[in-house]
C-alpha positions in Angstrom: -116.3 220.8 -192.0 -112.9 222.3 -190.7 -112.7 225.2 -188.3 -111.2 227.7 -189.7 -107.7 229.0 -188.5 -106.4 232.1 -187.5 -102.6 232.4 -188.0 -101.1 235.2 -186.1 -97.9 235.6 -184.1 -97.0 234.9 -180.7 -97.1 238.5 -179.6 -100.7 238.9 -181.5 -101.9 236.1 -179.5 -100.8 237.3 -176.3 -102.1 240.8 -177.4 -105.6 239.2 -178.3 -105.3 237.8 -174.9 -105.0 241.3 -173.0 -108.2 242.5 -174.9 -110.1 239.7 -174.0 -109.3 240.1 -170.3 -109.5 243.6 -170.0 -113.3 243.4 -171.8 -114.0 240.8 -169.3 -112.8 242.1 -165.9 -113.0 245.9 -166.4 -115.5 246.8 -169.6 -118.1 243.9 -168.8 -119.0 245.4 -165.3 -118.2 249.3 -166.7 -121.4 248.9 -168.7 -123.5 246.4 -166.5 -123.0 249.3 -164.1 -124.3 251.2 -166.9 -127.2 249.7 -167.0 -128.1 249.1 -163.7 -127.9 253.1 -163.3 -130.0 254.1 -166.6 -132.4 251.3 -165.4 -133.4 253.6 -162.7 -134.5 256.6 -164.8 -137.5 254.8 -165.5 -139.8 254.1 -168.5 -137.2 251.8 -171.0 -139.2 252.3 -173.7 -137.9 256.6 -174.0 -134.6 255.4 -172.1 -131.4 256.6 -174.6 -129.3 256.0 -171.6 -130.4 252.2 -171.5 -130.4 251.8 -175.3 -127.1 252.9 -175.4 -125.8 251.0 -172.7 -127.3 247.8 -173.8 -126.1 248.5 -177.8 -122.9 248.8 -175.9 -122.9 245.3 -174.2 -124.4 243.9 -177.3 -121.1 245.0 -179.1 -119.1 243.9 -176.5 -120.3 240.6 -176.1 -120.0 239.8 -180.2 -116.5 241.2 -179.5 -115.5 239.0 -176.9 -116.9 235.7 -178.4 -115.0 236.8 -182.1 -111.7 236.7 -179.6 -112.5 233.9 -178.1 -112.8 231.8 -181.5 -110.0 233.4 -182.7 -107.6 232.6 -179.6 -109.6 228.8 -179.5 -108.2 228.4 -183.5 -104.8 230.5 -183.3 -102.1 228.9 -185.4 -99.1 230.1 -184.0 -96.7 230.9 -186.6 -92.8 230.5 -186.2 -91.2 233.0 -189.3 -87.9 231.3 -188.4 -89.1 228.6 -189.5 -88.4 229.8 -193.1 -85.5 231.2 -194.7 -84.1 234.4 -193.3 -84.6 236.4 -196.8 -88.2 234.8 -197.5 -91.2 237.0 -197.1 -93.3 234.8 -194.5 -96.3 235.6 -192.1 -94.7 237.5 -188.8 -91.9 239.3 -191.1 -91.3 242.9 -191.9 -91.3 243.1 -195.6 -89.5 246.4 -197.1 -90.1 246.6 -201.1 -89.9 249.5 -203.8 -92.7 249.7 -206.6 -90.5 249.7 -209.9 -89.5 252.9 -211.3 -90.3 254.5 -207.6 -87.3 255.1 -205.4 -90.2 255.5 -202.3 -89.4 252.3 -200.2 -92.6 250.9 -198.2 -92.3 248.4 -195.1 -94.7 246.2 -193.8 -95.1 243.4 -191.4 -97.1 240.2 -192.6 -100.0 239.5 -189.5 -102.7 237.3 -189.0 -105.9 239.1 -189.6 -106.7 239.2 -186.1 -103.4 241.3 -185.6 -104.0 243.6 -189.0 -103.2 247.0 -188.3 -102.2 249.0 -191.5 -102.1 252.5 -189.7 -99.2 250.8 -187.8 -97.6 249.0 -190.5 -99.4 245.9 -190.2 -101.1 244.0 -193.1 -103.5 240.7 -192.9 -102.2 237.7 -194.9 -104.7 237.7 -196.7 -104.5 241.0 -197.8 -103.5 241.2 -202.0 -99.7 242.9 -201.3 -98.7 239.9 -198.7 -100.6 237.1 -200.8 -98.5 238.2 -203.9 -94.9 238.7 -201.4 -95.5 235.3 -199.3 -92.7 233.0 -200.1 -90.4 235.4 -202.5 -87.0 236.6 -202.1 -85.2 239.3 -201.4 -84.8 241.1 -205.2 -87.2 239.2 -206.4 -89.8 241.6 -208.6 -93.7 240.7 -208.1 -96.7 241.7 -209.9 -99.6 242.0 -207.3 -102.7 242.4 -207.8 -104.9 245.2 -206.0 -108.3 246.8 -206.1 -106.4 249.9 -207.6 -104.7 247.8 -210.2 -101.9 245.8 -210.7 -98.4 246.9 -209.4 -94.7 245.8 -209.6 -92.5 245.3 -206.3 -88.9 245.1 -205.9 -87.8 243.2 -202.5 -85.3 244.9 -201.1 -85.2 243.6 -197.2 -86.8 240.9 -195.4 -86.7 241.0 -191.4 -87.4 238.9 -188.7 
């Protein structure tokens, strides 16, 4: 069976990196510490301080091991690679949904780098699977849980 991969970008690699070795070197000990100290309040079994602290490494721990798999499979992905107008993983995508002047811009991330508070969307997400690999004034009917909708490209970016 094939590992999966995670495509991201060069700076969403290096920003996955950071994570991982800030929960190792200063969150790992933060709640070890944690533990240690609500270990000495007693009786575990009514502890809330213990429980909390070890829900708390639990979480951690799942967190650090999804990085790790994610940085061991990272597909780095070049976007100049493609042409300079093609929608492509690692691009900011600006479009227009027909008969809306309103223009939207989004860049296309791995899923490990999604962020859509901050303008990032996953490549897997509906919007960049219907705009990966059209052109600039190309018009695009996507698909989305809300329905279907029609795009104008009107800027691609690097």
């Amino acid at each position: 069976m094939a590992e999966k991969v995670y495509p991201m970008t060069a700076a969403g690699k290096q920003k996955l990196e950071e994570e991982l070795e800030n929960l190792k070197t200063v969150k790992r000990p933060e709640v070890i510490e944690r533990i240690k100290i609500a270990r000495g309040f007693g009786d575990l079994s009514e502890n809330s301080e213990y429980e909390s602290a070890k829900d708390e490494q639990s979480q951690l721990e799942t967190r650090i091991v999804t990085i790790e798999t994610q940085l061991r499979y990272a597909q780095i992905i070049d976007s100049n690679a493609v042409a300079p107008d093609e929608v492509s993983l690692g691009k900011k995508v600006t479009f227009v949904e027909v008969g809306d002047d309103e223009e939207e811009t989004y860049e296309i991330v791995g899923a490990a780098e999604a962020d859509a508070f901050n303008g990032k969307i996953s490549n897997d997400s509906p919007i960049a699977q219907g705009l990966i690999g059209k052109k600039v004034g190309d018009e695009v009917a996507i698909s989305t849980p809300g329905g279907e909708m029609k795009v104008k490209i009107v800027k691609v970016a690097g």
